[in-house]
N, C-alpha and C positions, 0 to 999 in steps of 0.2 A: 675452612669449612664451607664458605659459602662459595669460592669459586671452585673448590673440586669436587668437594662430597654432596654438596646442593647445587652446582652450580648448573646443571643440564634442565632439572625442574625449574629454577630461577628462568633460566630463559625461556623456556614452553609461558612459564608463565608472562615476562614480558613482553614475546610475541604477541598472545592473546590479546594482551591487553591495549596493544598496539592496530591490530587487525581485526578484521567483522566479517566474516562470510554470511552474504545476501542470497537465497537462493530465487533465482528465476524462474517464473510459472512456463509452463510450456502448454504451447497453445492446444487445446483438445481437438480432435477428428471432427470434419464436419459429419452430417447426416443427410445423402441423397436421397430423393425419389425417382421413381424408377422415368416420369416424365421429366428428369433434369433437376428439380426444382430442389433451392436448399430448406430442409426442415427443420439444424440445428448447428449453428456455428459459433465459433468463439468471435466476439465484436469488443473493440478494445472502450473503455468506459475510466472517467476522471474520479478519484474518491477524496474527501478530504480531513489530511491528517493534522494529527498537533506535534509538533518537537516541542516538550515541556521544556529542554534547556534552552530553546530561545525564547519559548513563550516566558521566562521565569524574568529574561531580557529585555524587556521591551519597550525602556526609555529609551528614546532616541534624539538625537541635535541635527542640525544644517550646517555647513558653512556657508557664510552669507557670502563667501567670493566664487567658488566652483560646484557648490552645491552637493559636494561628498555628503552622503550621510553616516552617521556612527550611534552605535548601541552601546549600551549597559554593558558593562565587561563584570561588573559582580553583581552579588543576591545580596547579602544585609548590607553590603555599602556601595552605592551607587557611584559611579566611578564612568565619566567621559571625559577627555582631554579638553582643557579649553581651546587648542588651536590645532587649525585642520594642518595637515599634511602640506597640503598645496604651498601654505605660507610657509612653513618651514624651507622646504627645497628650493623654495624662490631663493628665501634669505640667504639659503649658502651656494645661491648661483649655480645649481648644477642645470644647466642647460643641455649639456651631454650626460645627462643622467639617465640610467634606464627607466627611471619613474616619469620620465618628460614624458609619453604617451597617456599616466592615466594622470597625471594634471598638469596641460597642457596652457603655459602662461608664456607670455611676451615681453613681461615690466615685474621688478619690484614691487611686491604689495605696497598697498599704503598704508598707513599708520591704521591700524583696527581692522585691518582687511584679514581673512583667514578665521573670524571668530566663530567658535559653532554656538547659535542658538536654538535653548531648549525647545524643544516641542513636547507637546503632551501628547499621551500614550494613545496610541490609533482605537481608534473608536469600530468596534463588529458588529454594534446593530443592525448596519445594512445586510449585510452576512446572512445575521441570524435572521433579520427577517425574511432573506430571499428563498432561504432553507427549510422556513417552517417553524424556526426554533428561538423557545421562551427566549428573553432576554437576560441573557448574564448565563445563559447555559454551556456555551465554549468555555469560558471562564471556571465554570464548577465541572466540567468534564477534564480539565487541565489541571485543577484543583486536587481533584481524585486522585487522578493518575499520579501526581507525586507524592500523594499521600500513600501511594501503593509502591511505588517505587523505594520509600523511604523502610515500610514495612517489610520489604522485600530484602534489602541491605541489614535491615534489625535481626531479621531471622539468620541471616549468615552467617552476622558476627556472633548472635547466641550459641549456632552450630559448633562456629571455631574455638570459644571460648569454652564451650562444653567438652569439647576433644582436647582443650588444655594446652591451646596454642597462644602464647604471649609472646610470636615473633613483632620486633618493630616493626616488620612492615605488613604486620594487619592493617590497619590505620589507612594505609597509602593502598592497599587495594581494594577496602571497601570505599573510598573515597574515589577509585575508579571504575568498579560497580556500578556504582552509584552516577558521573556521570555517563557511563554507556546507556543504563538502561533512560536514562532521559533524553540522552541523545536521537535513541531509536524512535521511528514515527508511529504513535496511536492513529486509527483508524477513528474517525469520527461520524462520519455519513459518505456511504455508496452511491457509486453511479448518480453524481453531479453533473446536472445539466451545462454546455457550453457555455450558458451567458452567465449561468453562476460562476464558473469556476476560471471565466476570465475577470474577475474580480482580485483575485489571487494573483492570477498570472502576471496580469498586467499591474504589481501595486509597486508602482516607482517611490513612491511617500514612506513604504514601510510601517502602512497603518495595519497590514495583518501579518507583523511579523511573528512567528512560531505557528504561523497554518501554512500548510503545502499542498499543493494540489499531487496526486500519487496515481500514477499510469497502471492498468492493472485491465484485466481480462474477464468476461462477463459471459455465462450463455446467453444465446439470441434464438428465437425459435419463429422464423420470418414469417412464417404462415397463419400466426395468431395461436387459437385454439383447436389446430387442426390437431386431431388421436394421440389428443394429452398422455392418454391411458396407454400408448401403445410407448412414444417417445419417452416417457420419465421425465425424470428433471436431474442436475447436482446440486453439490452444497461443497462447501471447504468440510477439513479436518472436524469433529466434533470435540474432541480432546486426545489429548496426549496416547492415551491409550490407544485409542482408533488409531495413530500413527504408529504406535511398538506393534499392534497386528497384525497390520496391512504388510510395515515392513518385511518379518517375517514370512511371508508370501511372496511379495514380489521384491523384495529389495532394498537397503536402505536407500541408496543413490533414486529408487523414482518414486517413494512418498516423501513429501515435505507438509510441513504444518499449513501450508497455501493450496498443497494437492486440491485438487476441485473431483471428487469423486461421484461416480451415477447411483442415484439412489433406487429407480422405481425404474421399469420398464428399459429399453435397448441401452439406455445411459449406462444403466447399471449391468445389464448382460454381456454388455460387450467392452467394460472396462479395459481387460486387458490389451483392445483393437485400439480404441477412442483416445483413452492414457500415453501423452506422449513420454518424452525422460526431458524432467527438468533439468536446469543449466547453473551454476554460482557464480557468484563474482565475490571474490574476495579483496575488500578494502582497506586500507592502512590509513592514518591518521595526517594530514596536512599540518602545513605549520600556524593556520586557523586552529587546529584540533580538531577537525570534520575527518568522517570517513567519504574523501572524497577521490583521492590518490589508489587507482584501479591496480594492484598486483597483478591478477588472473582474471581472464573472463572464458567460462565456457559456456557457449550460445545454447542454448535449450532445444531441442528436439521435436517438432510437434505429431500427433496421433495420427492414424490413420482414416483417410476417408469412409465411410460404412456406405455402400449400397443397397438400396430397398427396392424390394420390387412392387412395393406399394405405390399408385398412381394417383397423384393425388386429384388431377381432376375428374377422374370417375368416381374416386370417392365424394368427392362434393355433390355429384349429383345425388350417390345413395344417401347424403344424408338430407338433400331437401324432400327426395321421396320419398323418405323415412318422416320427415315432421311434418308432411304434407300430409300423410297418414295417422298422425298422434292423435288425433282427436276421433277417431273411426274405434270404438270398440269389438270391432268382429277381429279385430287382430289379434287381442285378448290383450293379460295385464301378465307382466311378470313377479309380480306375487298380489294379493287382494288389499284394492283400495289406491294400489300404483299407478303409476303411467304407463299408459299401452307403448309393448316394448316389441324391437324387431331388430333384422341383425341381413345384410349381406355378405355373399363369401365369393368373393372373385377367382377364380381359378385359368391359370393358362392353360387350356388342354393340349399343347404342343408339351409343353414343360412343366406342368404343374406345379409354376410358383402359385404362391398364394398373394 
């Protein structure tokens, strides 16, 4: 029963649970003026995330002879080897060993050589304070999220037991449920400054192990506050629904739950120009257990440039002769008690852009 009559669903399901499709942002269309100048472009920006499955890991040891480090390998029973690698391989002399590269030795340990000692768990105050944030709040936001991951798995196997499914291996796939979704990175705080976020980068000690720093795409509007009202702005996905929508319209392949879509003004008018087609990479499991081993990669697509025939350094000027005027009441008021309001209209009379 289980290799012919189930066996094709068996393995749909193994694969999955083997593999993770990542979808890739694709970079949006910038926004020209008609004097060159850029008004709205995608600038790439550091965020930083939690992996609750290492955060949940986070004793760690040294060897005091080559300085390997090593984590936590369980949750209710703490579990590190008392001897590093290094010493091991010595022992059994493999000098032509393919491990000779990552512990690279000349002699025999000596007697106690190869021991890992314990360290205590890396300390994030610095973190948290570079960030802004309370103390013990990475903590309780990592706290959360497997408390939601746990709720998340409670409700599936409710589902399955309500449909009156008591195969054995319930068990063994919400037990893989379960680590995926903690595998997967929580976003914790956007657009981290460099010298924060080489805090992360560079932690050789593994004092902030289960935070990641996560590469990701940002709009940029170089000009400041230049015709907010004209430019708009975006935002990602609102929810699920916003993405079966949009689908429906343009396609499953170029909404993703990371889509960065225009809300207000040209962002939003010219979606379908600006919107490029996102890319996936589909990942399989190492012998870590990481989704780090790349199946498929399809590179992402980016939008179109938009050309404006808007100039922006005439418009600067209209708007210092415009506040140079605010305070003159003969210009009148755009409704009573307001601010004296006024408006330029630039026309090419070859072309009649505007």
């Amino acid at each position: 029963e289980l290799q012919v009559v189930d066996g094709a669903s068996w393995e749909k399901v193994a694969r999955e649970m083997r593999q993770h499709k990542q979808p890739l942002e694709a970079r949006r269309g910038s926004i020209l003026s008609a004097d060159g100048r850029t008004l709205a472009e995608d600038a790439h920006a550091l965020q930083l995330a939690i992996i609750p499955w290492e955060w949940q890991r986070r004793g760690r040891a040294r060897c005091s002879d080559c300085g390997a480090m090593y984590y936590e390998r369980g949750i209710k029973k703490i579990y590190i080897p008392k001897t590093c690698s290094c010493a091991r391989h010595a022992r059994r002399g493999g000098s032509g060993s393919l491990r000779r590269d990552a512990y690279p030795r000349t002699d025999i340990p000596r007697k106690g050589a190869g021991q890992l000692e314990r360290l205590p768990d890396g300390d994030v105050s610095q973190l948290e304070k570079a960030l802004g944030m309370e103390p013990g709040k990475l903590a309780k936001v990592a706290s959360e999220r497997i408390a939601k991951v746990k709720k998340i798995v409670a409700g599936i196997e409710e589902r399955a037991r309500a449909k009156g499914d008591t195969s054995v291996f319930l068990e063994s796939l919400l037990k893989q449920k379960r680590e995926d979704l903690l595998k997967r990175r929580f976003l914790v705080s956007g657009n981290v400054p460099p010298e924060i976020a080489r805090l992360v980068l560079t932690d050789e000690k593994g004092r902030y192990r289960g935070l990641r720093m996560v590469g990701t795409l940002r709009r940029h509007y170089p000009e400041g506050d230049f015709a907010p009202w004209l430019l708009g702005w975006t935002s990602k996905m609102r929810d699920a629904t916003e993405v079966r929508d949009l689908r429906k319209r343009y396609g499953d392949e170029r909404i993703t739950l990371e889509t960065r879509w225009g809300r207000r003004g040209l962002e939003r008018a010219y979606n379908a120009h600006l919107h490029g087609m996102p890319g996936m990479q589909v990942k399989q499991l190492d012998k870590q257990g990481r989704f780090t081993k790349v199946l498929e990669d399809v590179p992402p697509r980016p939008g179109h440039t938009l050309h404006l025939s808007i100039d922006v350094g005439v418009s600067r000027d209209a708007e210092r002769i415009l506040h140079a005027q605010a305070t003159d009441e003969k210009f009148g008021f755009y409704f009573p008690g307001g601010m004296p309001s006024g408006a330029f209209l630039m026309i090419d009379a070859h072309t009649g852009e505007i």
